[in-house]
VOGU-3710 file (C-alpha; in Angstrom, 3 decimals, decimal comma):
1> xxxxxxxxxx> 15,668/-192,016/22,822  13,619/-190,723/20,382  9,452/-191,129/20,834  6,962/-191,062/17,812  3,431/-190,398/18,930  0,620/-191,480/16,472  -2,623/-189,383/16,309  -5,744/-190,925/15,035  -7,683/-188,693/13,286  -11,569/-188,510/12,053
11> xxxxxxxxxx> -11,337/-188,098/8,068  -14,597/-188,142/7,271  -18,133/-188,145/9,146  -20,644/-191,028/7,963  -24,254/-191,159/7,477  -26,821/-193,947/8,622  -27,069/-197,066/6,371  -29,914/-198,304/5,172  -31,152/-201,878/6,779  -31,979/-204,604/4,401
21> xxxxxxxxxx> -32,442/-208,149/4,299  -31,098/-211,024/1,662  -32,646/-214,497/0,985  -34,908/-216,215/3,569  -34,279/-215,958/7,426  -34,869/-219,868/7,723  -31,003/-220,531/5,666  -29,272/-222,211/8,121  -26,176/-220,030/7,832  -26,725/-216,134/8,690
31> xxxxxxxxxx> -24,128/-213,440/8,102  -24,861/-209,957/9,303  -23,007/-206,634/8,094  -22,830/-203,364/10,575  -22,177/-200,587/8,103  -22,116/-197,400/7,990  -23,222/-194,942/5,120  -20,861/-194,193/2,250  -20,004/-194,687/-1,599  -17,228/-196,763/-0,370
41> xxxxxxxxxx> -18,750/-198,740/2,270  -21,327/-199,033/-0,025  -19,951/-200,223/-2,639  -18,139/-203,032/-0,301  -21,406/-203,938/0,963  -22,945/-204,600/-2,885  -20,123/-206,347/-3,532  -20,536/-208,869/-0,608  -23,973/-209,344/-1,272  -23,643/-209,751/-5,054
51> xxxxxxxxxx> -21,488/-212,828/-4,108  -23,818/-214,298/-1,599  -26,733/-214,220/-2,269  -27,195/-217,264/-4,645  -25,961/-219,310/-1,588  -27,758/-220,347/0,996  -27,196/-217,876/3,216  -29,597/-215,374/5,207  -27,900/-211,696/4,731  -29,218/-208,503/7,070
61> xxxxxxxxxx> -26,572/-205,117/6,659  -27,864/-203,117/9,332  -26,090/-199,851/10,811  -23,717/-199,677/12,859  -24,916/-197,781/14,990  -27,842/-200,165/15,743  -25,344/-203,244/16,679  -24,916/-202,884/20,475  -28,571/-204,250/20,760  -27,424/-207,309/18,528
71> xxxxxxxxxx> -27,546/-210,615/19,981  -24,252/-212,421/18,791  -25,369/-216,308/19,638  -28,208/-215,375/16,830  -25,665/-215,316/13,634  -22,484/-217,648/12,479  -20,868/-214,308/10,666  -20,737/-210,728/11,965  -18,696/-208,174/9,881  -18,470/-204,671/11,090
81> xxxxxxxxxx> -17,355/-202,368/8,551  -16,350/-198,969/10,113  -15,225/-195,545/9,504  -11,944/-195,099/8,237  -9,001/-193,490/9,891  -6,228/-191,615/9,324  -2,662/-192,210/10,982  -0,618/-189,313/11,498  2,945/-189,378/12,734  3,991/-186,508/15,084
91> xxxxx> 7,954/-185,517/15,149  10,032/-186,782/17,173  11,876/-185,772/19,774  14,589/-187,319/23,089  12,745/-187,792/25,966
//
């Protein structure tokens, strides 16, 4: 029977995003984005925030890197956007 093994594989190493804060802390709705540092990600972030923040909705982006020491009971959305990887198929062969 023929086995494919997958391989994850690092494509690109990320810097440390910048933290920043949208609209007032008091909204009663409070989304927070763990990011990491690049055009891309970036880019996503702006994106998200563009379209938010004339709701009322309190936005932090914060680093990923800093969201083990975040309490989850304290916000209604958490979205972690992380580094991308790549998939690579290794050949096959009869086990």
């Amino acid at each position: 029977m023929p086995v494919s093994w997958g391989c994850y594989q690092r494509v690109s190493s990320q810097g440390i995003a910048q933290t920043f804060e949208i609209n007032d802390s008091h909204h009663g709705r409070k989304l927070l984005i763990a990011t990491q540092k690049s055009t891309f990600k970036e880019a996503l972030v702006a994106e998200i925030t563009q379209e938010l923040k004339g709701h009322p909705v309190y936005i932090k982006v914060i680093d990923i890197t800093t969201l083990p020491a975040t309490r989850e009971a304290d916000w209604n959305t958490i979205v972690v956007i992380n580094i991308r990887w790549l998939l690579t198929m290794l050949p096959s062969w009869d086990a």
